[in-house]
C-alpha positions as semicolon CSV with decimal commas, in nm:
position;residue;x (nm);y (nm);z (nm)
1;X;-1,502;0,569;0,405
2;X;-1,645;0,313;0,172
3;X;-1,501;0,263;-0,181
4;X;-1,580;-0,111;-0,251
5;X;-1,510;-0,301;0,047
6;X;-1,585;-0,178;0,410
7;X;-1,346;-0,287;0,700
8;X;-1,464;-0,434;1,002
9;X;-1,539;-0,109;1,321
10;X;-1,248;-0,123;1,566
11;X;-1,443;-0,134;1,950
12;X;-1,227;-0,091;2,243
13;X;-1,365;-0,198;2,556
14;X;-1,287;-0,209;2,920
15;X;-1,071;-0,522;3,012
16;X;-1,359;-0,737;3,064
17;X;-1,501;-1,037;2,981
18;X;-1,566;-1,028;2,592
19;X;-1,804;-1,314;2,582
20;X;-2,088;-1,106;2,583
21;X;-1,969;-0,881;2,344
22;X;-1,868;-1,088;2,014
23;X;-1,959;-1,413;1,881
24;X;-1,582;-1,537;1,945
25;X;-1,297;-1,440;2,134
26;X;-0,933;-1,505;2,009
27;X;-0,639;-1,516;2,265
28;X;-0,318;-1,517;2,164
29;X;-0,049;-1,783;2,326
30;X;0,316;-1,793;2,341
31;X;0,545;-2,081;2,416
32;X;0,710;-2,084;2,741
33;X;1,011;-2,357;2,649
34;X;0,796;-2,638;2,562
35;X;0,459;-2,521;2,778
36;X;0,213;-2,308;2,593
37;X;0,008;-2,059;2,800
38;X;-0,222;-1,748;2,778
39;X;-0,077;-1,436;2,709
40;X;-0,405;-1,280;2,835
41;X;-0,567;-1,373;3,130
42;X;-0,811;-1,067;3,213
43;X;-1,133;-1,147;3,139
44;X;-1,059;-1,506;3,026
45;X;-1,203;-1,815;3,213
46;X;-0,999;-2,017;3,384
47;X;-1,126;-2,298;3,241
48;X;-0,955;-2,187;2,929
49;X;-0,598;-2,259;3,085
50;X;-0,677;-2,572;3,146
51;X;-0,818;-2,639;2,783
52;X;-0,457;-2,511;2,674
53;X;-0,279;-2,741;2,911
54;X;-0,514;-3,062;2,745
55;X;-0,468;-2,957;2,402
56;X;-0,071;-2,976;2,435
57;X;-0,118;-3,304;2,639
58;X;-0,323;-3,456;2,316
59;X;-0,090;-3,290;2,111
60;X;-0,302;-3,131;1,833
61;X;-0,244;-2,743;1,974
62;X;0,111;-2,646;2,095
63;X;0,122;-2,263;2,072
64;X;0,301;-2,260;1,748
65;X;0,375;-1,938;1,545
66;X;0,059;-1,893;1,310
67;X;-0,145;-2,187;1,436
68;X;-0,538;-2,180;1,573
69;X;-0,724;-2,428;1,808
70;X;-1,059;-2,368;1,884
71;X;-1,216;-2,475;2,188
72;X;-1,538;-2,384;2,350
73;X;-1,582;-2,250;2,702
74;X;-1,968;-2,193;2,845
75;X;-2,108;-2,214;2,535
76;X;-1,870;-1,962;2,349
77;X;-1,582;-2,009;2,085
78;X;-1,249;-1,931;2,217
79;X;-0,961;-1,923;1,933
80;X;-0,621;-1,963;2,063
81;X;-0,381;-1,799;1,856
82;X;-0,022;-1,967;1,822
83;X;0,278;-1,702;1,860
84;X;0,546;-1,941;1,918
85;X;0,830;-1,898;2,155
86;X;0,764;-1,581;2,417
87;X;1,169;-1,478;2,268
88;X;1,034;-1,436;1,980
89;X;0,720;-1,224;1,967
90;X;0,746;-0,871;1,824
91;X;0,563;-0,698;1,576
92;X;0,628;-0,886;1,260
93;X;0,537;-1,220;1,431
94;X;0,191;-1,107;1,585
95;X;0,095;-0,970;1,224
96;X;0,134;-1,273;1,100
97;X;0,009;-1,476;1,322
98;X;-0,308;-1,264;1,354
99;X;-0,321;-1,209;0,993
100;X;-0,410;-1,570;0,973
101;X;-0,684;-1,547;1,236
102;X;-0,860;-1,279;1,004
103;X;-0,860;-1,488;0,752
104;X;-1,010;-1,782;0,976
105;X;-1,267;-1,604;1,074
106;X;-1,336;-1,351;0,791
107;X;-1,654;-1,533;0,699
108;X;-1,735;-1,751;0,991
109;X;-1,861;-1,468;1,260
110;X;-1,995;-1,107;1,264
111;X;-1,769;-1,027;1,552
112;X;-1,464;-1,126;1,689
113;X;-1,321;-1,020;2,049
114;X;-0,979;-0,975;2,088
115;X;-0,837;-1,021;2,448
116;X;-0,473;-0,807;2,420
117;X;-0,447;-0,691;2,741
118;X;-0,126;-0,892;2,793
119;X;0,052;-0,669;2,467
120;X;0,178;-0,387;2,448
121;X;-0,005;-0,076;2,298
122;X;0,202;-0,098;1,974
123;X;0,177;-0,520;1,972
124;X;-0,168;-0,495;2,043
125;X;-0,226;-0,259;1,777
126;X;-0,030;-0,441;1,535
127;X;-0,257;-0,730;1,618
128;X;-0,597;-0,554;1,541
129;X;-0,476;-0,447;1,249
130;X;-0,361;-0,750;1,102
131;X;-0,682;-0,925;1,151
132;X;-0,844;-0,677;0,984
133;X;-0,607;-0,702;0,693
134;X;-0,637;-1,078;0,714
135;X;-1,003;-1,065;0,708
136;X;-1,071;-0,853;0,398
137;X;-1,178;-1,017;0,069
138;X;-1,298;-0,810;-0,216
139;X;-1,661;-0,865;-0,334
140;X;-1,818;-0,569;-0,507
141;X;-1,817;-0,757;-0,849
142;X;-1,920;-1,100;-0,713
143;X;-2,264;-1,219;-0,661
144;X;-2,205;-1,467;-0,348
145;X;-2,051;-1,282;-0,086
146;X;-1,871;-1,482;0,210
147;X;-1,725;-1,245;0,428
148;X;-1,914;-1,171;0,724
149;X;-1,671;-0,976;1,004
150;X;-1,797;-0,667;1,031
151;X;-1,657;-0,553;1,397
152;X;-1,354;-0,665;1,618
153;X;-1,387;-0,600;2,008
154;X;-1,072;-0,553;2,145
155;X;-1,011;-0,577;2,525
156;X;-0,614;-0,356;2,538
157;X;-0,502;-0,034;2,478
158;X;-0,452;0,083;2,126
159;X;-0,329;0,417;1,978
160;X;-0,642;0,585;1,934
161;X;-0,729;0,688;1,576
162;X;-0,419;0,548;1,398
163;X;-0,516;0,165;1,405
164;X;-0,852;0,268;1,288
165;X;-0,705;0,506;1,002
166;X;-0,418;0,242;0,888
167;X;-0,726;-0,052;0,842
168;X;-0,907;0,238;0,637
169;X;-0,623;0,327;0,434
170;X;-0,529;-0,026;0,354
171;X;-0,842;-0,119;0,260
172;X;-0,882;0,129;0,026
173;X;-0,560;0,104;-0,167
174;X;-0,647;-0,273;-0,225
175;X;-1,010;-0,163;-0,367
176;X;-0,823;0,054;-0,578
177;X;-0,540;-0,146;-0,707
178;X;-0,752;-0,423;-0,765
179;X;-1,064;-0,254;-0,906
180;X;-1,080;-0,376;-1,282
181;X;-0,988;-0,078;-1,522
182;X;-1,336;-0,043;-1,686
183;X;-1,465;0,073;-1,309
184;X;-1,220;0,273;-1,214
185;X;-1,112;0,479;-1,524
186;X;-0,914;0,786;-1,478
187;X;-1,213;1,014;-1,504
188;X;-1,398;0,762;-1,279
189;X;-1,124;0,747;-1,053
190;X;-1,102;1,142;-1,019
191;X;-1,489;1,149;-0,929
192;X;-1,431;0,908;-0,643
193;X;-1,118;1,079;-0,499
194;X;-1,379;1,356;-0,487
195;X;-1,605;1,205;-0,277
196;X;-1,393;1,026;-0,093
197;X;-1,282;1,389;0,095
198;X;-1,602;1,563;0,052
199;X;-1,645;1,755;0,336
200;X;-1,316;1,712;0,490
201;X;-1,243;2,107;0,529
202;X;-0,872;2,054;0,570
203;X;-0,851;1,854;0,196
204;X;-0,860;1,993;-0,117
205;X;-0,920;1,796;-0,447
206;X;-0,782;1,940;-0,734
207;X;-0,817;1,760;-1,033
208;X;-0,665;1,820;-1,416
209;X;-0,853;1,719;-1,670
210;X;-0,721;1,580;-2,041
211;X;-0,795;1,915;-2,182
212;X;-0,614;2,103;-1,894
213;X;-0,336;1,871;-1,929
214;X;-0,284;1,964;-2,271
215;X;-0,286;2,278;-2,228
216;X;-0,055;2,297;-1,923
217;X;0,189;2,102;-2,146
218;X;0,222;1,746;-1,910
219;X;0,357;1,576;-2,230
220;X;0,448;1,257;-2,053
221;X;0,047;1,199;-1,925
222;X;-0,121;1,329;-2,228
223;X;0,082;1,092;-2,476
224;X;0,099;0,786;-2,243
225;X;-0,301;0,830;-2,186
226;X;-0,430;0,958;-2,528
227;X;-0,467;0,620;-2,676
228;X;-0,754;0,510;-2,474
229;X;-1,137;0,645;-2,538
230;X;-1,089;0,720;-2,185
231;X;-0,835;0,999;-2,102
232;X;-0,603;1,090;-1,861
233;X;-0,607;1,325;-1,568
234;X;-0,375;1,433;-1,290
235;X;-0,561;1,447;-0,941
236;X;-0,393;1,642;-0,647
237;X;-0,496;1,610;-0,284
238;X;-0,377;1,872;-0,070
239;X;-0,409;1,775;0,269
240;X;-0,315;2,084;0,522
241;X;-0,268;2,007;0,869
242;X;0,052;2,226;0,978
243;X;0,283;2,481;0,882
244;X;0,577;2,449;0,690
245;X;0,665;2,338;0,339
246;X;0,444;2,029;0,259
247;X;0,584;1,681;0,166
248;X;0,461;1,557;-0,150
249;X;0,384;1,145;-0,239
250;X;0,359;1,075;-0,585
251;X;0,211;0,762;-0,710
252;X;0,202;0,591;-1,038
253;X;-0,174;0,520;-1,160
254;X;-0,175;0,365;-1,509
255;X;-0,544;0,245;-1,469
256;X;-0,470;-0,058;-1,697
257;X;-0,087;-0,132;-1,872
258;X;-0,124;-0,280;-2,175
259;X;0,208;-0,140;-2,280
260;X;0,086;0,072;-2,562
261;X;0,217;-0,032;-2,899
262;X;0,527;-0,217;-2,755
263;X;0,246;-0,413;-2,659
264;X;0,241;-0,688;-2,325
265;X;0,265;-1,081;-2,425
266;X;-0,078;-1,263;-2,279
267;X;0,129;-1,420;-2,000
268;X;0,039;-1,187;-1,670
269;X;-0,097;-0,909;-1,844
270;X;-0,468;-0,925;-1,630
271;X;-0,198;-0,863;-1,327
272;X;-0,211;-0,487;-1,514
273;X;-0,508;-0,354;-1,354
274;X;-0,293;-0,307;-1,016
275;X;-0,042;-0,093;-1,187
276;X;-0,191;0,178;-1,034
277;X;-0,087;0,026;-0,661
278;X;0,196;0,318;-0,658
279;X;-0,129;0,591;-0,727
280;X;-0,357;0,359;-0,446
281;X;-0,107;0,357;-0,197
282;X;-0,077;0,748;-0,186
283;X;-0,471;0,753;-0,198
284;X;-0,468;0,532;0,128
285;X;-0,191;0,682;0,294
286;X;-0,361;1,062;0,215
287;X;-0,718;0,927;0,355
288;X;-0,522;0,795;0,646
289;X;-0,338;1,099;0,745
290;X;-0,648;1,336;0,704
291;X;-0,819;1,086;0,930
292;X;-0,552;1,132;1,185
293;X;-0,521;1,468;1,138
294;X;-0,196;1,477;1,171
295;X;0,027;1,802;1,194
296;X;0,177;1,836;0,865
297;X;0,143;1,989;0,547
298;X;0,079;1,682;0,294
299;X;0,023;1,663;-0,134
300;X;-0,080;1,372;-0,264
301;X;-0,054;1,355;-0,684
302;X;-0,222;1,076;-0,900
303;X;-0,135;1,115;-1,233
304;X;-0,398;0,846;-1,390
305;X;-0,430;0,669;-1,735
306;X;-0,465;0,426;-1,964
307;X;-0,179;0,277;-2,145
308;X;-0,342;0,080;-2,432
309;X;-0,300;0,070;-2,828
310;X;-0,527;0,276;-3,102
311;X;-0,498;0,480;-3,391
312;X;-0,451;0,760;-3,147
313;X;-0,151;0,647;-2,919
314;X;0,205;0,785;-2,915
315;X;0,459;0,584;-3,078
316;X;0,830;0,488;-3,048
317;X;1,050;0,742;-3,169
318;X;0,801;1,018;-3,074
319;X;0,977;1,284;-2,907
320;X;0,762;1,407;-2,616
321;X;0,800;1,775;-2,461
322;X;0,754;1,699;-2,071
323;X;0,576;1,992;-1,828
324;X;0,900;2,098;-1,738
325;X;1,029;2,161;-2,108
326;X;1,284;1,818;-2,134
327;X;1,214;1,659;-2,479
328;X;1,207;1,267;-2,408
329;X;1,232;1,011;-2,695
330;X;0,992;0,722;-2,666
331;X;1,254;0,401;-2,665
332;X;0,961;0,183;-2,603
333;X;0,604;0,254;-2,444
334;X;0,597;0,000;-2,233
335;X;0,827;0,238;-2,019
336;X;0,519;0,434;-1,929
337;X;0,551;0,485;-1,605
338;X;0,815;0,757;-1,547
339;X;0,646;0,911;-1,826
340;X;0,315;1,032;-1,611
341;X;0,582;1,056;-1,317
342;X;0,831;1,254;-1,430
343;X;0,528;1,547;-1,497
344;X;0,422;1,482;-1,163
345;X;0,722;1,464;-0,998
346;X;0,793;1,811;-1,158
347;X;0,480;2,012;-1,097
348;X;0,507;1,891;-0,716
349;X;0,837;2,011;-0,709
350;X;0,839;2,353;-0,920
351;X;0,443;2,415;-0,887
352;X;0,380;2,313;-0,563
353;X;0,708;2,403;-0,367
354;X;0,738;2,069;-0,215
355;X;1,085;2,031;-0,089
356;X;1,038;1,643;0,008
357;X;0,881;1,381;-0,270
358;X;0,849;1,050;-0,241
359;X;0,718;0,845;-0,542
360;X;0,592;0,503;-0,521
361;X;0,570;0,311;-0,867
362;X;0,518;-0,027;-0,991
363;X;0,786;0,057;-1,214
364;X;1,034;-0,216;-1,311
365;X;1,020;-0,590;-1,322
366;X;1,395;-0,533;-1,371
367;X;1,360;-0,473;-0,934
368;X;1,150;-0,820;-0,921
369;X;1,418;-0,966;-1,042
370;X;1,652;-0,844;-0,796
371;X;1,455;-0,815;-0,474
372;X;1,155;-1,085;-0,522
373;X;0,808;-1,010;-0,455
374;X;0,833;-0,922;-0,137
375;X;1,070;-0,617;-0,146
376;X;1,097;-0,250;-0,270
377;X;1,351;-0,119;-0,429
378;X;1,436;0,197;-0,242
379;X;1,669;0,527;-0,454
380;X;1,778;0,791;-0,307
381;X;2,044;1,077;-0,272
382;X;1,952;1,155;0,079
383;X;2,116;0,955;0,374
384;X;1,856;1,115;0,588
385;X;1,561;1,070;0,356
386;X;1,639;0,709;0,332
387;X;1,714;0,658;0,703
388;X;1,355;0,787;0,794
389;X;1,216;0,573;0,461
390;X;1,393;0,223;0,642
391;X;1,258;0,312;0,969
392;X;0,890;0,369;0,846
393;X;0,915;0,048;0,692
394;X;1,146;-0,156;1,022
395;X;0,802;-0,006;1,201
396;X;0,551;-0,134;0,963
397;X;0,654;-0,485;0,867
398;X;0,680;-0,326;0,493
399;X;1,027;-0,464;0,364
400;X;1,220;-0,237;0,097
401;X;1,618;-0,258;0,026
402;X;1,829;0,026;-0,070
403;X;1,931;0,022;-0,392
404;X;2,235;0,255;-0,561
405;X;2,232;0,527;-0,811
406;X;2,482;0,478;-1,078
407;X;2,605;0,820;-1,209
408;X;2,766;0,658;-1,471
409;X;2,466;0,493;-1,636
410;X;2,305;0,857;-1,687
411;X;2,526;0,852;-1,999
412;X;2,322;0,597;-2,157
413;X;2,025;0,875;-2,175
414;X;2,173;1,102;-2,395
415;X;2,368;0,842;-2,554
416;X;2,071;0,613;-2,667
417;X;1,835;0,897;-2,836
418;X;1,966;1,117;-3,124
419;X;1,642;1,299;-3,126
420;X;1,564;1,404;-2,800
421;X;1,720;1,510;-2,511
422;X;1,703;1,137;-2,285
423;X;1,513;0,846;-2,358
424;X;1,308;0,632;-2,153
425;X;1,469;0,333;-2,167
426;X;1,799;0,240;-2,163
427;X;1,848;-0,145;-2,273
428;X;1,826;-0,448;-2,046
429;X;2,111;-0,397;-1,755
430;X;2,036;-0,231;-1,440
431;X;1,654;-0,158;-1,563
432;X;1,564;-0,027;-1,193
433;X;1,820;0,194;-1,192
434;X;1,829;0,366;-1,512
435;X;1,396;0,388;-1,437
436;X;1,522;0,599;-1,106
437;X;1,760;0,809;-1,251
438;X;1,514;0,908;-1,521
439;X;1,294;0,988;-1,259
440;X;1,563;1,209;-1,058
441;X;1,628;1,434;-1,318
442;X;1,250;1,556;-1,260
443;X;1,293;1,639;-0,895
444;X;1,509;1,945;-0,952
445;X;1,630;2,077;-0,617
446;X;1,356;1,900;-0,421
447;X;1,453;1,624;-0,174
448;X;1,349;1,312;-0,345
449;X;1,308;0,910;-0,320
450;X;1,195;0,683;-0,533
451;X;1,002;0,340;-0,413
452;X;1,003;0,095;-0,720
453;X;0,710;-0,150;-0,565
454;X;0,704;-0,394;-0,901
455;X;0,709;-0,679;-0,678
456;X;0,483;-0,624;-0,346
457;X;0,273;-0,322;-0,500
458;X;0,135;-0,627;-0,741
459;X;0,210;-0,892;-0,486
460;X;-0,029;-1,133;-0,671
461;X;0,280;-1,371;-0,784
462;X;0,407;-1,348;-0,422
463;X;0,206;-1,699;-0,349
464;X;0,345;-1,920;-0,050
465;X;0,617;-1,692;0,018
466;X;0,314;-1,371;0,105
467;X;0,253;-1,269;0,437
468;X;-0,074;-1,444;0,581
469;X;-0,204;-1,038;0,603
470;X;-0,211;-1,013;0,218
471;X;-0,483;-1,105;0,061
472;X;-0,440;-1,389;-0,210
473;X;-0,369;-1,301;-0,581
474;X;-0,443;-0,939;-0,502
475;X;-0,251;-0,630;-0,470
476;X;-0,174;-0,570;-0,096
477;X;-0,145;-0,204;-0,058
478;X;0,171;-0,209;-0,010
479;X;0,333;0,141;0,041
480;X;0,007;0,295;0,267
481;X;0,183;0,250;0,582
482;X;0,525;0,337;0,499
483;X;0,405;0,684;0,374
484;X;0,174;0,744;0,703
485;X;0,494;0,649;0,936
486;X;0,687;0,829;0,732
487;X;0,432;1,150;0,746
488;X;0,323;1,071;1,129
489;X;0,701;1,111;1,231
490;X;0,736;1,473;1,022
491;X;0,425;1,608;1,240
492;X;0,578;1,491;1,541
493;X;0,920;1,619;1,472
């Protein structure tokens, strides 16, 4: 799996020594009161202790939460890695504190041994995967290329397959967030996505091209993509793994938002190429789960375009005829995204027979402003939906917030447009939640939530407050792993 950037293998060995087996070796240490130690002793030199011991006495390494000390032992480079107090070590902490190790050693060393045999399975990996998240830098349109991890050893017991498949996943929702619009257009994205699951048996690509799209009647892509030279497309992965009726993810891909004729001022519009992180995310989390294999019945729809200005685009006041028959008024086209969703949302639910959907959607800054950068904004009519949704993301160190559904506000759709049935915008209160009822009305009878990802989908204005396993000024991929908990948890159950 290779779109840009290629994670680092994942090589578990036998709780030996790793000095033979990587060019460094990181160890985590916890605080015991005041007294750092390992947290790992098999395999380690006992010389290593001792270094520990000195490097508190001297005062320049005390086993703090996300801080590194190198120190060499026989001739080899042995990282500790600060977790702070032993109380306080659970998942979120080692993710962060190994998130910084990948990016210490991202471009210093072609391996890196991990000794985890003091975690847990789930802490340890937590802790592989956060290096690897740490470590990854995107390069495919530079000419100097610095990283140089290409495998992590690990010495513990992992979950075999998923750590592996989460890295993957990740990795490939950040390539396509981040890629630059002119590389991945929505034709060039649908080619890839082919690819990508070539050969897979249990996958099926499906993908609708602009003239298909017209002629299935998806109103809401056609008229948000036809401005640009390069048109849109809906691309549908059916992954089939199970029996029963399948779950759908649907994820927002605008390619590049310029916001059409309502056009974007200057000031953060190059953060636009990652408003497809809702469409990457489902991509990542769909790879993921066919790498699994996991028992369950799984769609994933991209709906892909270009939002951009020409003699060609569709204008405000147009009245728009969705794929489910709803005329929408065009308030402003800068409210794009439920556009291309609300057809997608639709076919998954009436063509498709999905009974779940979950979309993900960089949809609002309305939710940035509520919630930060750091947070989703989570809708939903279902207790039980969003119960599962909260404990994907508890498990996966991905933070979202509920938000509410205002009945009352769904007034202001018919209310606001004298020419069409709703409109897509509403005015400037309560911007996420008007975006999420518009988005409702499109599920029909289907189960549905709604993840409005404006802030951590981007992530690139997230700066000192990010998680040291983000990459800087990049889209994350925020969203993969709540989707694969949240589909991992339906095959088991």
């Amino acid at each position: 799996m290779v779109l840009y950037t290629k994670p680092p293998k994942v090589r578990i060995v036998e709780a030996v020594s790793l000095a033979g087996l990587s060019d460094a070796i990181a160890v985590p240490v916890v605080k015991d009161g005041e007294e750092p130690r390992l947290l790992t002793s098999e395999g380690i030199p006992s010389q290593l202790g001792n270094a520990v011991k000195e490097a508190a006495a001297a005062e320049v390494f005390k086993g703090d939460a996300e801080t590194l000390y190198t120190v060499a032992v026989e001739g080899k480079p042995y990282i500790l890695v600060g977790c702070g107090d032993e109380k306080d070590v659970d998942a979120e902490r080692i993710r962060r504190c190994f998130g910084v190790l990948g990016r210490s050693v991202a471009a210093k060393y072609r391996s890196i041994g991990l000794a985890l045999t003091g975690l847990s399975e789930e802490l340890a990996g937590e802790a592989v995967i956060a290096t690897a998240l740490g470590a990854y830098m995107l390069e495919e349109f530079k000419v100097t290329k610095n990283r140089k991890l290409e495998e992590i050893v690990v010495a513990g017991s992992l979950e075999e397959g998923y750590v592996e498949a989460v890295i993957e996943g990740v990795y490939l929702a950040r390539d396509v967030a981040n890629a630059p619009p002119h590389m991945l257009s929505p034709p060039k994205l649908a080619e890839a996505v082919r690819r990508l699951f070539q050969g897979l048996s249990n996958v099926e690509v499906e993908v609708f091209s602009y003239e298909m799209l017209v002629r299935e009647g998806f109103g809401g892509i056609v008229n948000v993509g036809r401005g640009s030279a390069e048109k849109p497309v809906l691309i549908i992965i059916k992954y089939r793994g199970g029996e029963g009726d399948p779950i759908a993810f649907v994820g927002k891909t605008i390619v590049f938002d310029s916001g059409g004729i309502n056009l974007k001022p200057s000031q953060g519009i190059t953060l636009m190429r990652a408003d497809k992180a809702g469409g990457a995310a489902v991509l990542g989390a769909m790879w993921a789960i066919a790498r699994m294999g996991l028992k369950a019945n799984v769609y994933g729809l991209l709906p892909a375009a270009i939002n951009v200005p020409s003699g060609e685009s569709y204008l405000p006041s147009d009245v728009i005829k969705m794929w489910d028959g709803t005329t929408v008024e065009v308030g402003n086209t800068d409210a794009e995204g439920r556009l291309v969703l609300a057809d997608a949302i639709a076919y998954a639910a009436k063509a498709l027979g999905a009974k779940t959907i979950v979309d993900l959607a960089t949809l609002t800054g309305a939710i940035v402003v509520a919630l930060g950068p750091l947070l989703a904004g989570l809708f939903t009519r279902s207790d039980s939906l969003a119960s599962e949704i909260e404990e994907a993301a508890r498990a996966t160190g991905e933070r979202l917030w509920r938000m509410p559904l205002v009945d009352d506000y769904k007034a202001l759709m018919t209310k606001n447009s004298p020419v069409g049935e709703i409109i897509n915008v509403a005015g400037r209160y309560g911007g996420a939640i008007y975006g999420a009822l518009f988005l409702e009305r499109f599920a029909h009878e289907a189960e549905w939530a709604h993840l409005d990802i404006a802030g951590p989908g981007i992530g690139m204005e997230a700066g000192q407050v990010a998680p040291p396993y983000w990459p800087s000024q990049l889209a994350p991929g925020y969203g993969v792993r709540i989707l694969v908990e949240l589909a991992r948890k339906r095959s088991q159950g």
